[in-house]
N, C-alpha and C positions, 0 to 999 in steps of 0.2 A: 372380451375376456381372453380368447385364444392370442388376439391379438399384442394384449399387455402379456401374457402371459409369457408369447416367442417375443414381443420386445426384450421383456426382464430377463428371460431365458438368452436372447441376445445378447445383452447389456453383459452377464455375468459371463458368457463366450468369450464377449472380447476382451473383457478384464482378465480374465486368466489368462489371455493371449497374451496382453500387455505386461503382466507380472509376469510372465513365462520368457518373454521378450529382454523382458528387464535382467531378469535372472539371470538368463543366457550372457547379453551384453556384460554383465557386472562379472560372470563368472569368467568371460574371455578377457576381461580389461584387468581379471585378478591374475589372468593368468601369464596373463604380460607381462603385466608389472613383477607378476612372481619372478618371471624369468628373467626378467630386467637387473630384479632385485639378485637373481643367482648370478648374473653372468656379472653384475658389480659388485656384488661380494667375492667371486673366484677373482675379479682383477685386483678387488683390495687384500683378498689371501696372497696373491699371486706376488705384490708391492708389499705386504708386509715379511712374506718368506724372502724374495731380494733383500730388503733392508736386514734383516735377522742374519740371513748368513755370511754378512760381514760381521755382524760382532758373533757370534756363536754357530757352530757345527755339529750339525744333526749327525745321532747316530747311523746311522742310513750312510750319509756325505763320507762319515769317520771311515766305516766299512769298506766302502768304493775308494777311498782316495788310498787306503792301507793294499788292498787287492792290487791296485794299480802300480804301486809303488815295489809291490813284494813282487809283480810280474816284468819291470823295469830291471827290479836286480835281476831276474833269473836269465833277462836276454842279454847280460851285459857279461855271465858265467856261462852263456849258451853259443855258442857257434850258427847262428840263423842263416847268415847269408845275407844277399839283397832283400829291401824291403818286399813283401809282395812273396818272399821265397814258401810257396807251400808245405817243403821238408822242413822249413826252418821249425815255421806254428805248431805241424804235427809234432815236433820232436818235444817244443816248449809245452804242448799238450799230455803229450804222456807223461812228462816227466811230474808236472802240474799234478795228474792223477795218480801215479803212484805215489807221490808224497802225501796224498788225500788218505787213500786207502793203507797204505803205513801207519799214517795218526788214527785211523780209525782199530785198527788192528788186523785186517783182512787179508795181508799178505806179511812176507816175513822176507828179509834180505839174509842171504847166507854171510856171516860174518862169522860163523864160528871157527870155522877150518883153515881163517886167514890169522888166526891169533897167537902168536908166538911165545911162550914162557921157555924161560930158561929151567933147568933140572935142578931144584931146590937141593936135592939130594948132592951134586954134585960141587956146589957153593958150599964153603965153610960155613958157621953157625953166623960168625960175624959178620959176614958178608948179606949174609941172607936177614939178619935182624935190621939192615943198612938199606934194604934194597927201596922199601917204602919210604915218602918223605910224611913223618911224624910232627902234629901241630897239637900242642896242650891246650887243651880249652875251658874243662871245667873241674872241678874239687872231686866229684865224686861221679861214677858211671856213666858214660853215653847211655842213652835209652833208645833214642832215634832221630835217623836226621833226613833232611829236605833239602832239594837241589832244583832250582829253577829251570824251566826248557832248555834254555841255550846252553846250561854246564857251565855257567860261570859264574855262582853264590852257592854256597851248602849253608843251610843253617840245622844247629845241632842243638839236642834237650837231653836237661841231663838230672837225675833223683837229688841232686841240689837246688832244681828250681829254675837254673840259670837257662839263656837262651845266646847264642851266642853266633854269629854270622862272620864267613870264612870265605873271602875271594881262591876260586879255585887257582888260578893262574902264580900269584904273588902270595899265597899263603898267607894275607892280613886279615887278622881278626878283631869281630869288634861284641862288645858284649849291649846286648839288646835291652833295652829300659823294660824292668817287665812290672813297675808298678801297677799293676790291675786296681781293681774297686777293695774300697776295705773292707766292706765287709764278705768277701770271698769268703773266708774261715766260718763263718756264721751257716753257710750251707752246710758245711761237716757236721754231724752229731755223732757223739760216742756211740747214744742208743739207738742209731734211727734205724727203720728197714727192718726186715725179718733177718734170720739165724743167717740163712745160706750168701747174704750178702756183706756181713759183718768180714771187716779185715784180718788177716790171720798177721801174729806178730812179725814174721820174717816178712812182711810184704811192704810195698812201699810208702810213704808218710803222706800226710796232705801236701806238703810243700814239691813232691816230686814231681815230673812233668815225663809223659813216657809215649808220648807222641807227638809227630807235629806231619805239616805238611801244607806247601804252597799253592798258588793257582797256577794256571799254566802262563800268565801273562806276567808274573813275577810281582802282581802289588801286593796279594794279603797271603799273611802266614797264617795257621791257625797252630794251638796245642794244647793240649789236655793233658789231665794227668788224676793229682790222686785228691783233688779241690771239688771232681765232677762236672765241672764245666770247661766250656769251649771256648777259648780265649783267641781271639783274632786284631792282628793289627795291621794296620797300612804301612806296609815296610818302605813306601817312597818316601813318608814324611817321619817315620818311628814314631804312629800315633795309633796307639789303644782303641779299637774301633768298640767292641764290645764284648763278654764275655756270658756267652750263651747258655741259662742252667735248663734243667731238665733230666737229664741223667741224675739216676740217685747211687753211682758208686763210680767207682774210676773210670776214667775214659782212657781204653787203650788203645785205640786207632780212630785215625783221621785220612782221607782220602779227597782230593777235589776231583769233580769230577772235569776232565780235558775240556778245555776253550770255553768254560763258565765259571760263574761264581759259586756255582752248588757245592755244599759241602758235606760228605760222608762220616758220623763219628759212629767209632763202637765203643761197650760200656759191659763193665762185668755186670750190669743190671740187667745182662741178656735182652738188650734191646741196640739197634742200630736208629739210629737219627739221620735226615737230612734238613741241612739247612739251606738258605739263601741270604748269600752275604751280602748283596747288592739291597733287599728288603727287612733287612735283619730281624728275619721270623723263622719260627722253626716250617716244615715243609709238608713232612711226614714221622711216622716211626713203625719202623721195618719188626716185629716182632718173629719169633720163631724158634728159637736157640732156649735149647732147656737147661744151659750152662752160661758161663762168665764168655763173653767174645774177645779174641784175645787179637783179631788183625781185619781188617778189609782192605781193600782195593776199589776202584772205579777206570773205566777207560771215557771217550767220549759216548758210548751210549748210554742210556738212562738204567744201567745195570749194577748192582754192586755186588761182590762175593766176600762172604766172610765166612771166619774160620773161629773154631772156640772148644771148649774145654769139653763140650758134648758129643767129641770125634767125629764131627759132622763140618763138611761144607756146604755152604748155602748160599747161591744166586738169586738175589730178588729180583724181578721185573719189575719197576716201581711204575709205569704205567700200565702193567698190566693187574695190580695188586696180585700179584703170585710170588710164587719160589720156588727152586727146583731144591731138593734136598741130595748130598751125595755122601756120604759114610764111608769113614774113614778107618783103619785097623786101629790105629792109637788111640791111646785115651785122650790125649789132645792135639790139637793143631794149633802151634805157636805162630805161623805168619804164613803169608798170601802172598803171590805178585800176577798178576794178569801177563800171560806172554804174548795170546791174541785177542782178540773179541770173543772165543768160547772156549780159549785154553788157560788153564792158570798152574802153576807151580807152588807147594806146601812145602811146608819146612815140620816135624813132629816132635814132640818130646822124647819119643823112642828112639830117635836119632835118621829116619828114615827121612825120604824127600821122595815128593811123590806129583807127578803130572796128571793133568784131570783133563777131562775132555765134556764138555758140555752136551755131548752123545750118551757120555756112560755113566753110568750108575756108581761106577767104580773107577778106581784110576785107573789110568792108561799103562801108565809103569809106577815101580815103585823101587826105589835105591834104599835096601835096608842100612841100616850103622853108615850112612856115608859118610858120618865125619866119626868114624871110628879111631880112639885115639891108636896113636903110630909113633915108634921109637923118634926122637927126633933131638935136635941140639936144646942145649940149656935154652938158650937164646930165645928159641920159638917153640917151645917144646909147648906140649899138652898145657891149659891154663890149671886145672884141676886134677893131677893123674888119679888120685884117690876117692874123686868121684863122677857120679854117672851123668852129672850137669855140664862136661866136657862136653860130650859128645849130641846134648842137647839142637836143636837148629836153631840157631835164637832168631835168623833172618834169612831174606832170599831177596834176589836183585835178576830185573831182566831188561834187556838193552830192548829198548822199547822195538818194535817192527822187526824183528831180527831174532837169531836161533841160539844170541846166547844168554847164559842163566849163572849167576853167581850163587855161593851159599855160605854162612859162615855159624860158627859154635867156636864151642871153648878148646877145643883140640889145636889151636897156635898155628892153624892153616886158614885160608880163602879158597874156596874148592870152584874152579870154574867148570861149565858142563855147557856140551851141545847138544841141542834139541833134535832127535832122531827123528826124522819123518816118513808117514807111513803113507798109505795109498788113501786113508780115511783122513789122516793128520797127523799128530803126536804120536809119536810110537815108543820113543824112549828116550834117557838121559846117558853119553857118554863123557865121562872124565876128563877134560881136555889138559888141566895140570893145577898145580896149587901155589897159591902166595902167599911167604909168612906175614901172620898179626899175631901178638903173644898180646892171650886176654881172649876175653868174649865177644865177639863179634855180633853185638845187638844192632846194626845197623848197616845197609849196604846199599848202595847205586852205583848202577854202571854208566857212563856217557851215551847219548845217544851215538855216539861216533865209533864207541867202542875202544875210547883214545886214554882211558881211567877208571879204577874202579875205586872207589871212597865208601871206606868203613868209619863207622862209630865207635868205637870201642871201650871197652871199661874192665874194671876188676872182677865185677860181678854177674851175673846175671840181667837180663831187662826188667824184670817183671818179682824178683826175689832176689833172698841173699842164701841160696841154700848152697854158695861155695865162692870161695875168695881165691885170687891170684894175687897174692904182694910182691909181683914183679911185674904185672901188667903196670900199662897207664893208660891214665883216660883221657881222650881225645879222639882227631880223626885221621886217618892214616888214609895214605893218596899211593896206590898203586900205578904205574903208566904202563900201558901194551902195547907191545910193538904189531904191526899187522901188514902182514908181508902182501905182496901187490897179489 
């Protein structure tokens, strides 16, 4: 019995030996064959990525071959020396990095001190109404316009509806197909929404259009207006991409954010939007504004500021889900322009213009009545003398990386200003001189070169009709600055 018993008990030893055996071998011959099978499939990825990127270009390939090519031109404008020269790299190197941190907004080029205007005052009326070259674009008021990186397309919107695109160089203009979806008008209802969103009659119509704004690679325009929705088209081919609703009242500002498709809207429905053009979904919605938002901005960080009718500026974090809030003296703040990554520059209905600092609570400086109206010729005189919408701000312009800043209202000037610097930052705005536009200057960009400055202009107001100029005209007016070495 002990005997059968250590056989059986044997018998079952070596079996599990043998299964364990087996197991083992099965599990080293999987594992070969696994790696067999990896190291033939990375060769068959490896033979299908060769064949693929002769017909088609990975984005990844796109990236590296554009890097490579934009580093080709800068040593062909660069002085390197022999191949091998280590002054040469270093110099191609920083140069490489200051144009990094310029787009990003972290440093600023002094250009303002190099900016030459002639004395307006000293120019006859006629001369001075002459000085800008004037391009007629639409029936009734610029609202605002867009200007692609390189400075060489504006396109402009205007309370007609129309959208219309303007080579800067040769002044040829072309008007933009803006058939949308038919049933746009069907989103408007007379009743819808509560009291405080309902239109007031001097305000602008569904068919208006009272912002726009491009990507930085120049393919999709977007624009909104008094419809509620975000209307975006691929400006390479003039085709209709999609028109985004969500907003339940006008969309007054648009913003891309720098070297993506992300898009920034605001909306008197006291709500900001982001979108993604490339996904054509909304993203998020920035809430916080206990008034109508009347501008935003974006740079390349995942930041946007906005400004509105509840005398408050407000930076969202949008990966942080926060805001910083900043409160402003006026009743409202009519437009924004980012001058670095934590400074931006207001325009206000009280007529002041005021620098913020992302340190302070408060602005940094503040320029009361800057576009205070001022004795001046027929020609370019005040658009409104009889009322206080002259001296309103209706927009603000800043030459992207650099200390200067433009501003424009209905007082028949373009106010340029230099960004005072202090030991912390921004410390103030000084005068540098003025360029006639007769009319309201609802729209402004400077060149990144500093070589142009392009207004929008109209009869009226951007955002109302609470005063008329019947000697303005609507269109965009092309200032050139001279800039002494």
């Amino acid at each position: 019995m002990v005997r059968l018993k250590g056989s059986k008990g044997t018998g079952k030893a070596s079996s599990k030996n043998v299964k364990g055996k087996k197991r083992k071998s099965e599990s080293a011959l999987e594992q070969e064959t696994g790696e067999d099978e990896f190291f033939l499939a990375s060769d068959q990825e490896e033979n299908e990525v060769g064949d693929d990127e002769a017909l088609e270009e990975t984005a990844e390939q796109k990236r590296l071959r554009l890097a490579k090519a934009y580093i080709a031109r800068m040593r062909q404008g660069e002085p390197l020396g022999d191949e091998g020269d280590d002054e040469g790299h270093a110099a191609l190197s920083e140069k490489l990095q200051q144009q990094a941190l310029e787009a990003m907004g972290r440093i600023q080029r002094k250009i303002a001190f190099r900016v030459h205007l002639p004395d307006p005052r000293i120019a006859s009326s006629a001369e001075a109404s002459t000085s800008g070259r004037f391009t007629k674009c639409h029936r009734l008021p610029v609202t605002a316009l867009a200007v692609t990186s390189d400075d060489a397309t504006a396109y402009s919107v205007s309370k007609d509806g129309s959208i219309y695109r303007m080579d800067i160089e040769s002044a040829a203009r072309s008007r933009l197909d803006t058939k949308g979806p038919k049933d746009s008008a069907k989103v408007m209802k007379s009743n819808a929404g509560p009291q405080w969103v309902k239109r007031g009659p001097r305000q602008a119509g569904h068919r208006a259009l009272l912002a726009a704004a491009v990507s930085d690679d120049g393919h999709y325009l977007a624009v909104g207006g008094g419809d509620w929705r975000v209307h975006v088209w691929d400006v390479r081919s003039n085709e209709y991409i999609q028109g985004f609703t969500g907003h339940r009242d006008i969309v007054s500002g648009l913003a891309f954010r720098q070297g993506t498709h992300e898009l920034c809207s605001a909306s008197f429905d006291r709500s900001a939007k982001l979108w993604s053009i490339d996904d054509r979904m909304a993203m998020d919605t920035l809430l916080g504004h206990q008034a109508e938002i009347l501008g935003v901005d974006m740079l390349r960080q995942e930041r946007a500021v906005t400004v509105g009718h509840d005398h408050t500026c407000r930076v969202f974090k949008i990966p942080e889900e926060s805001q910083l809030i900043f409160r402003s003296h006026a009743s409202a703040v009519d437009c924004v322009k980012y001058i670095t990554a934590t400074q931006w520059v207001t325009g206000a209905s009280d007529g002041s213009l005021a620098v913020w600092s992302q340190m302070k609570k408060r602005p940094v400086s503040v320029v009361k009545q800057a576009h205070a109206a001022e004795p001046a010729g027929d020609h370019w005189g005040p658009a409104a003398p009889d009322s206080d919408a002259a001296s309103w701000v209706q927009s603000v312009a800043a030459c992207q990386g650099s200390d200067l800043v433009a501003s424009g209202a209905g007082d028949g000037l373009i106010r340029l200003w230099a960004v005072e610097e202090g030991k912390s930052g921004a410390q103030g705005l000084r005068e540098l001189g003025t360029l006639p536009a007769r009319g309201f200057v609802n729209g402004l960009h400077i060149a990144r070169s500093a070589r142009f400055v392009l207004a929008g202009m109209g009869q009226e107001p951007r955002l109302g009709r609470w005063a008329r100029d019947g000697l303005a005209r609507n269109g965009l007016l092309l200032h050139r600055l001279a800039l002494t070495d």
